[in-house]
C-alpha positions in Angstrom: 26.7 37.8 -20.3 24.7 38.3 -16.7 27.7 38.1 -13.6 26.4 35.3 -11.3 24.7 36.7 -8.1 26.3 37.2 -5.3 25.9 36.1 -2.1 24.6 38.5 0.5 25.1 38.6 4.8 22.9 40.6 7.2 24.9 42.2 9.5 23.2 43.3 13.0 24.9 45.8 15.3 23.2 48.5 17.1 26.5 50.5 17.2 26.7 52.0 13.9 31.2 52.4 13.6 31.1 48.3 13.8 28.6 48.6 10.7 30.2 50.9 8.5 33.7 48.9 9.3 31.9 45.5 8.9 30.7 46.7 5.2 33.7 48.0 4.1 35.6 44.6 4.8 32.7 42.7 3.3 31.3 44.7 0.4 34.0 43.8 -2.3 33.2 40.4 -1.8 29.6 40.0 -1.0 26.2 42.2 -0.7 26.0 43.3 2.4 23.4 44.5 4.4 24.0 46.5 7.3 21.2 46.4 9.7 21.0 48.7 13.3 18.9 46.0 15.1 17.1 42.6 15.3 13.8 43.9 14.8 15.3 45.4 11.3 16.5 41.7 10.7 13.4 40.2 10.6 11.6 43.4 8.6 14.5 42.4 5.7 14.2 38.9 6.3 10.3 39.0 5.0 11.8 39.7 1.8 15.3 38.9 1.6 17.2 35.8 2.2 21.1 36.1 3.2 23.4 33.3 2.6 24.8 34.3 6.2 23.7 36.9 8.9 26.7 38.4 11.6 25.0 39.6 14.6 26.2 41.0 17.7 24.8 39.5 20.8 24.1 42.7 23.6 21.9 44.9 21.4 19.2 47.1 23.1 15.3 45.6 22.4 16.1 42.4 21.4 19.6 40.6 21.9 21.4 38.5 19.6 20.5 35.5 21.6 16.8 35.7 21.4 16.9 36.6 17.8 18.7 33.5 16.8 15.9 31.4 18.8 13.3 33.2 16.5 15.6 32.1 14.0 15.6 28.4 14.9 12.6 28.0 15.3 11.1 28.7 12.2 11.8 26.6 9.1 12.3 29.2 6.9 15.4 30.6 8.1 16.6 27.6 10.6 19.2 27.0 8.1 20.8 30.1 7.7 24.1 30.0 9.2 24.5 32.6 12.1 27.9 33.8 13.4 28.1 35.9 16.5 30.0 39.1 16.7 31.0 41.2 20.2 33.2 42.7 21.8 33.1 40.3 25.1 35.6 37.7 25.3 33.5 35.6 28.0 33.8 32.0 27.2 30.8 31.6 28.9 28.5 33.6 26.1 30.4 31.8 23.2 29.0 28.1 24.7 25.7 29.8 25.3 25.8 31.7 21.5 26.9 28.0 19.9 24.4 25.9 22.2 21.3 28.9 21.1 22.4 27.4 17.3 25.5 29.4 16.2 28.3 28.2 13.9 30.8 30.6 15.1 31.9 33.3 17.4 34.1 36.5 16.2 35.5 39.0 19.2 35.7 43.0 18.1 37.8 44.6 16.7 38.2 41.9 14.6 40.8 41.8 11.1 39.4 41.6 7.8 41.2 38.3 6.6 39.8 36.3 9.7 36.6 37.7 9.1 36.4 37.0 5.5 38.4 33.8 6.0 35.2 32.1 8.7 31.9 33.6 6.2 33.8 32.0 3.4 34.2 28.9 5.5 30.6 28.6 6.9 28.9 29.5 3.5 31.3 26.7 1.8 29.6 24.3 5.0 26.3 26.0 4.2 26.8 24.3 0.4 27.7 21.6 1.0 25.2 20.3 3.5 22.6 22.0 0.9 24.2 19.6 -2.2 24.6 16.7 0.4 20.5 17.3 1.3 19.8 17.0 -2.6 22.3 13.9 -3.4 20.2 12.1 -0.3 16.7 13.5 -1.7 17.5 11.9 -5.4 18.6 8.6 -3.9 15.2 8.5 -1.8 13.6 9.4 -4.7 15.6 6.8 -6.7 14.4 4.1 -3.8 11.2 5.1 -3.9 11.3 4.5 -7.6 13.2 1.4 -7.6 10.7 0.2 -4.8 7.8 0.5 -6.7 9.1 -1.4 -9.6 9.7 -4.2 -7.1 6.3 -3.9 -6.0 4.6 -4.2 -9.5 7.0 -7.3 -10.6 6.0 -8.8 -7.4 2.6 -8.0 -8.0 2.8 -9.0 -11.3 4.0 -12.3 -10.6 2.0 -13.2 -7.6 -1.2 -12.6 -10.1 0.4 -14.7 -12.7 0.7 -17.5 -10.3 -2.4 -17.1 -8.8 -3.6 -17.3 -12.9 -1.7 -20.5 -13.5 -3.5 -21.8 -10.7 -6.9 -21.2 -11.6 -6.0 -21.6 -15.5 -5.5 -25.6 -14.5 -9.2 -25.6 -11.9 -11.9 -25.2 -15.1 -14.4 -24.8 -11.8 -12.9 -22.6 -10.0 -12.6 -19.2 -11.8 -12.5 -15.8 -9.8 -12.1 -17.7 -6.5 -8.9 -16.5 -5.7 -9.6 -12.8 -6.4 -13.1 -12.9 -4.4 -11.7 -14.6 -1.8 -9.0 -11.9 -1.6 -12.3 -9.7 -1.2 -13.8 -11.5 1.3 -10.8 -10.8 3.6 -10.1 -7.5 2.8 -13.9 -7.0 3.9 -13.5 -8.8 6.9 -9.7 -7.1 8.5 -11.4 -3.7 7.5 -14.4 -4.2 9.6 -12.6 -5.8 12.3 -10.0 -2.0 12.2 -13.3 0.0 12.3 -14.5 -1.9 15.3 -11.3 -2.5 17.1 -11.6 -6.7 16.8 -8.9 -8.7 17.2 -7.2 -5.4 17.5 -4.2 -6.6 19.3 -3.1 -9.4 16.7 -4.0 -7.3 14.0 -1.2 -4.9 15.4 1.4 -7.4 14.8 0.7 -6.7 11.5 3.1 -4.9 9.2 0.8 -4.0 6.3 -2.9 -5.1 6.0 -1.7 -4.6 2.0 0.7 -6.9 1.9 -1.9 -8.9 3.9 -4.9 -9.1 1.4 -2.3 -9.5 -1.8 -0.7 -12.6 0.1 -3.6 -14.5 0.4 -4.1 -14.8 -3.6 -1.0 -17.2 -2.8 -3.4 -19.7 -0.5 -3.9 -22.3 -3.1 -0.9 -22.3 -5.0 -0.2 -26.0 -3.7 -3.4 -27.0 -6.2 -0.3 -26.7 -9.1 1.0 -30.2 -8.0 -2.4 -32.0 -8.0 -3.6 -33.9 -10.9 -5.7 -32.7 -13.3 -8.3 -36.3 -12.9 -8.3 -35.4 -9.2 -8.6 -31.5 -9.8 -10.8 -31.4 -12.4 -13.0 -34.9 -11.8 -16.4 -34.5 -12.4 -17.4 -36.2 -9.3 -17.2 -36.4 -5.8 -13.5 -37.9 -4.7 -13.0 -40.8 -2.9 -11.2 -40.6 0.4 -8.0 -41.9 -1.4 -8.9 -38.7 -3.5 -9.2 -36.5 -1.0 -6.2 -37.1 0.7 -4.3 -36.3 -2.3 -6.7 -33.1 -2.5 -5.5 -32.0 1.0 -1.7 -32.0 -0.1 -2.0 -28.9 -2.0 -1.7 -27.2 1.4 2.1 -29.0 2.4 2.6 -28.5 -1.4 1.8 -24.8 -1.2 3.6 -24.1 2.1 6.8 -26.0 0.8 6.8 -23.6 -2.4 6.2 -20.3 -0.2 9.2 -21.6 2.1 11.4 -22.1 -0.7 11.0 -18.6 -2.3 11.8 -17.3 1.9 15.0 -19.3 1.6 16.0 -17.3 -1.9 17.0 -13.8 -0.2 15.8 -11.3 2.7 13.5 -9.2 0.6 9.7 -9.8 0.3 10.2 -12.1 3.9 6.7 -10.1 5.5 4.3 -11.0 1.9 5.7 -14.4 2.4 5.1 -14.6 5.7 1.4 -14.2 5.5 1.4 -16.3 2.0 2.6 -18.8 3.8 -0.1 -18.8 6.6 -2.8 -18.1 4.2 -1.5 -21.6 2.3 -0.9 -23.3 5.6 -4.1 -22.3 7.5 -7.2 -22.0 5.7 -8.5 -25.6 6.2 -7.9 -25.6 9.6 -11.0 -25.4 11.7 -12.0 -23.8 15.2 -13.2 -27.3 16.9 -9.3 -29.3 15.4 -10.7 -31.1 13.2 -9.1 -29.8 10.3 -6.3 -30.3 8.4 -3.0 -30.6 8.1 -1.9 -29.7 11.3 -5.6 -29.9 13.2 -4.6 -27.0 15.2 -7.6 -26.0 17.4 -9.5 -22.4 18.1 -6.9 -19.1 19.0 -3.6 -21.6 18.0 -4.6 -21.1 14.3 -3.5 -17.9 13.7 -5.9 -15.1 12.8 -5.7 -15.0 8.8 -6.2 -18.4 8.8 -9.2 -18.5 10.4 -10.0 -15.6 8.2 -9.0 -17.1 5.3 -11.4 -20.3 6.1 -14.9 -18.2 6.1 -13.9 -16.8 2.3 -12.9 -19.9 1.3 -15.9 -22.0 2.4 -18.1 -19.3 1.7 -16.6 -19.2 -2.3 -17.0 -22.5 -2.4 -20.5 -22.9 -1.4 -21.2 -20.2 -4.0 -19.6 -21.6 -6.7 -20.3 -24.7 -9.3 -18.2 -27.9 -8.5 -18.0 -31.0 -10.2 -20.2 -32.8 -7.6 -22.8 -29.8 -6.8 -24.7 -26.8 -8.0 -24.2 -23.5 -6.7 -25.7 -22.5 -3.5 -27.8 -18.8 -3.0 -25.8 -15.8 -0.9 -28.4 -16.5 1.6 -27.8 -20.7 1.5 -24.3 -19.7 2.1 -24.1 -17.8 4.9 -26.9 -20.0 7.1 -24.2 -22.7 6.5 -21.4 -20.3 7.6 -23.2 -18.8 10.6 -24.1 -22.2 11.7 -20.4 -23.6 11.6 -19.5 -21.2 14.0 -17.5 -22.6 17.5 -17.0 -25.7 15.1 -15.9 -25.0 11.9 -15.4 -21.2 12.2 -14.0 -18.5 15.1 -17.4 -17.5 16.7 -16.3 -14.1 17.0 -15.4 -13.8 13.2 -19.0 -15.0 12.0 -20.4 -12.5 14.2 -17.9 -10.3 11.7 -19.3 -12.3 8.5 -22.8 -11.7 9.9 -22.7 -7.8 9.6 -20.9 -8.5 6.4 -23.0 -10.6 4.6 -24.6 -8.2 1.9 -20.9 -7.4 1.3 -20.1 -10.5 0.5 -23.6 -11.3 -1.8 -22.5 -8.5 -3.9 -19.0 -9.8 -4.6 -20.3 -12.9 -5.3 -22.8 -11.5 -7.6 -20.5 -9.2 -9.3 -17.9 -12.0 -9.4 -17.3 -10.9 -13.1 -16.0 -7.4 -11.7 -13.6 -9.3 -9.3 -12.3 -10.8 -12.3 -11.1 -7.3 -13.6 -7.5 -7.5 -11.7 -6.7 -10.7 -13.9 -8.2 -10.1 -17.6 -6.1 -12.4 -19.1 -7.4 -15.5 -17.3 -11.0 -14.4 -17.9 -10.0 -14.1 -21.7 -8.3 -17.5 -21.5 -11.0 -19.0 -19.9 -13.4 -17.9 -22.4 -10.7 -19.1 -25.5 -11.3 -22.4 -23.9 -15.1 -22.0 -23.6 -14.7 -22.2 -19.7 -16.4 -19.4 -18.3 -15.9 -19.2 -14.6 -19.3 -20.2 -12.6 -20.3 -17.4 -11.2 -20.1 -15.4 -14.9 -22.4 -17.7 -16.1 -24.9 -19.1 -13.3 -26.9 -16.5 -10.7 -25.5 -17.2 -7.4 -28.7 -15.2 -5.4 
């Protein structure tokens, strides 16, 4: 059976009595290293690694005091706990040893029981703050771990809402997750070229952002299915019961901000994205008909991918239009419909956003299940089945 290792202490002295005294007293209990000067320190330092090093402080070449800043400063001995040893008894050096990083202070001659009595205390510190160091690394590991699950339920549930909701809109397939696209396009241009730059850095996490904004319609649950699904242009009576899916959605959002603290950020910008994307730059859109900078910036976002989806997509009442169809109408709503400076945004963007449209099948890929669903029920979403160019 192997004995377990001991632990080892550097001791520095330039006066060579002090190290043959300072080894006797320790070698019983520890392996000891006795070591003339500081420049021999740091020669046995490239390959040893003491538990604790005793140094005297007035030592010709380099003191004790500008060894233990070497010390400090470098990471791989920082930790090493260094207690000073001399013969002065000026109070003056033991503030200056313990403010240079020093754990203690030991006068010569010194007894071997007060000696052996302060390693033993600062190597029983030294273990300690090492077990303390990996308790706290396995608990941030364990939030780390626990944080992630959080994330992937949440994620898991915000796509199985969003599914629900385009499960009940047979015309509608893949909108959600290409207008999710569309404005990740958009806030990653608008980073690159510093637009909107200051609201953007209100943001906690352009993440959390995008994912939130698959949450924009989920007011469409409480509408009809003959409203939602009529094959026909609604009536103004309709329409109006259309537009509720925005309160609808905004009073679901704040409900789930009521339930606890956690998640309050995602919700946040859910909550906007359901609230704002039919509101339009001139005011005359709904529900609140808020008007040019007071709708906030993801909602005006949010209102180019939607209308753009839309005009690319199959509805009841209309074929699709081209990539190209699309973003004439787009470019021309802006100062009315749009925030001028966002179409500019949309303009360098457009190819971008003809290849999502075109590839809408590949934006499916995040929800399979509603894709397979959808084609259970013979429902292929528009874009899967009709060119949009």
């Amino acid at each position: 059976m192997f004995a377990p290792k001991r632990q080892s202490i550097m001791l520095v002295d330039d006066n060579q009595a002090t190290l043959n005294m300072g080894k006797n007293m320790l070698k019983d209990f520890y392996e000891v290293y006795a070591l003339p000067s500081a420049e021999r320190l740091f020669a046995f330092l490239e390959n040893v690694t003491p538990d604790l090093i005793l140094m005297d402080i007035l030592m010709p070449g380099m003191s004790g005091f500008e060894a233990i800043k070497i010390l400090k400063a470098n990471a791989r001995f920082a930790d090493i706990p260094v207690i000073f040893v001399t013969s002065k008894g000026d109070e003056m050096d033991e503030l200056e040893g313990l403010a240079f990083g020093a754990v203690d202070y030991v006068t010569k001659p010194f007894s071997s029981a007060i000696l052996l009595r302060r390693i033993e205390h600062q190597i029983l510190i030294k273990k300690q703050t090492q077990e303390l160091k990996k308790l706290n690394d396995n608990l941030i590991e364990m939030v780390k771990a626990k944080t992630t699950q959080i994330a992937r339920l949440q994620s898991s549930i915000i796509n199985t809402v969003a599914e629900i909701v385009e499960f009940r809109d047979a015309f509608t397939g893949g909108h959600i997750h290409r207008t999710q696209r569309y404005v990740e396009l958009l806030i990653n241009y608008m980073i690159e070229h510093n637009i909107y730059s200051e609201e953007i850095a209100t943001w906690e996490n352009t993440d959390s952002i995008v994912s939130a904004t698959q949450l924009h319609d989920l007011g469409k649950i409480f509408i009809s299915d003959a409203i939602l699904n009529k094959t026909g242009k609604l009536t103004p009576e309709e329409f109006e019961i259309m537009k509720q899916h925005v309160t609808k959605g905004v009073e679901v959002i704040r409900r789930m901000e009521q339930e606890g603290e956690e998640e309050q950020a995602f919700l946040k910008y859910a909550e906007i994205s359901a609230a704002a994307h039919h509101e339009k730059w001139d005011g005359s859109g709904y529900p609140l008909g808020l008007k040019g900078p007071d709708i906030p910036l993801l909602g005006r976002l949010m209102a180019i991918a939607d209308v753009y989806d839309a005009l690319i997509s199959t509805r009841p009442y209309k074929k699709p239009l081209s990539a190209e169809e699309a973003a004439k109408i787009i470019i021309k709503g802006a100062g009315s419909h749009f925030d001028p400076r966002l179409v500019d945004v949309f303009r360098q963007l457009q190819s971008e956003f003809a290849a999502v449209a075109n590839h809408c099948c590949g934006a499916l890929s995040g929800a399979p299940s509603t894709q397979k669903r959808q084609q259970r029920n013979g429902v292929l979403p528009p874009c899967c089945s009709e060119a949009t160019s």
